[in-house]
C-alpha positions as CSV (number, residue, x, y, z in Angstrom):
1,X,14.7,17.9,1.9
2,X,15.1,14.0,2.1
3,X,12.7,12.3,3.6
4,X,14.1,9.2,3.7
5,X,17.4,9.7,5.4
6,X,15.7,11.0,9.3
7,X,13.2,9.8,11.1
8,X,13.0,10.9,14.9
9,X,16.3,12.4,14.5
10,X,18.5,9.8,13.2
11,X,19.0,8.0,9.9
12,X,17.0,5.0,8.6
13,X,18.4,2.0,8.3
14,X,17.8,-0.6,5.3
15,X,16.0,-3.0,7.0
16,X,13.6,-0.7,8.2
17,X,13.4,1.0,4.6
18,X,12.7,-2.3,3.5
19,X,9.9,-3.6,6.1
20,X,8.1,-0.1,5.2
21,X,8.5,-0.9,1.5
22,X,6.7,-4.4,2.2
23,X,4.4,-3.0,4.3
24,X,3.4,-0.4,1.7
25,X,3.1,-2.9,-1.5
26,X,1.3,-5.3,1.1
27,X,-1.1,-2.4,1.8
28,X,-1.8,-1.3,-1.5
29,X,-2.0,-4.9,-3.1
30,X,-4.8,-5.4,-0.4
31,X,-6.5,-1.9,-1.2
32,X,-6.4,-3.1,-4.7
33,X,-8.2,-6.5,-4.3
34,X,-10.6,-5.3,-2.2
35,X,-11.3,-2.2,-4.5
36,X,-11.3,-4.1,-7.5
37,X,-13.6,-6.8,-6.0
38,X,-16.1,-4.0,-4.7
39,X,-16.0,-2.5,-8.2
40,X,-16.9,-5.5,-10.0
41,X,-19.8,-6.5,-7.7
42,X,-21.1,-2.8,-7.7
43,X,-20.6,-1.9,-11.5
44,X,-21.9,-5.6,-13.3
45,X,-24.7,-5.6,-15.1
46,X,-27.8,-6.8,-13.5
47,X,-29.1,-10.6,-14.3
48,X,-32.4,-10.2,-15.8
């Protein structure tokens, strides 16, 4: 089963492979800061 090759019946084309690929690493990069950001704030030791 490919997933890439239909969507709504017909094929994909490259550019819109390719905006769904930016969109993706733009997502996740985002995801990542944020998560990483939370992380440190939550998980550094106290200032006593």
């Amino acid at each position: 089963m490919n997933l890439i090759h239909l969507r709504n019946g017909r094929p994909i084309r490259e550019e819109d492979f390719l905006q769904m690929a930016k969109t993706g690493i733009l997502l996740a990069s985002a995801i990542a800061g944020f998560g990483g950001f939370f992380w440190l704030m939550n998980c550094k030791a106290p200032e006593e």
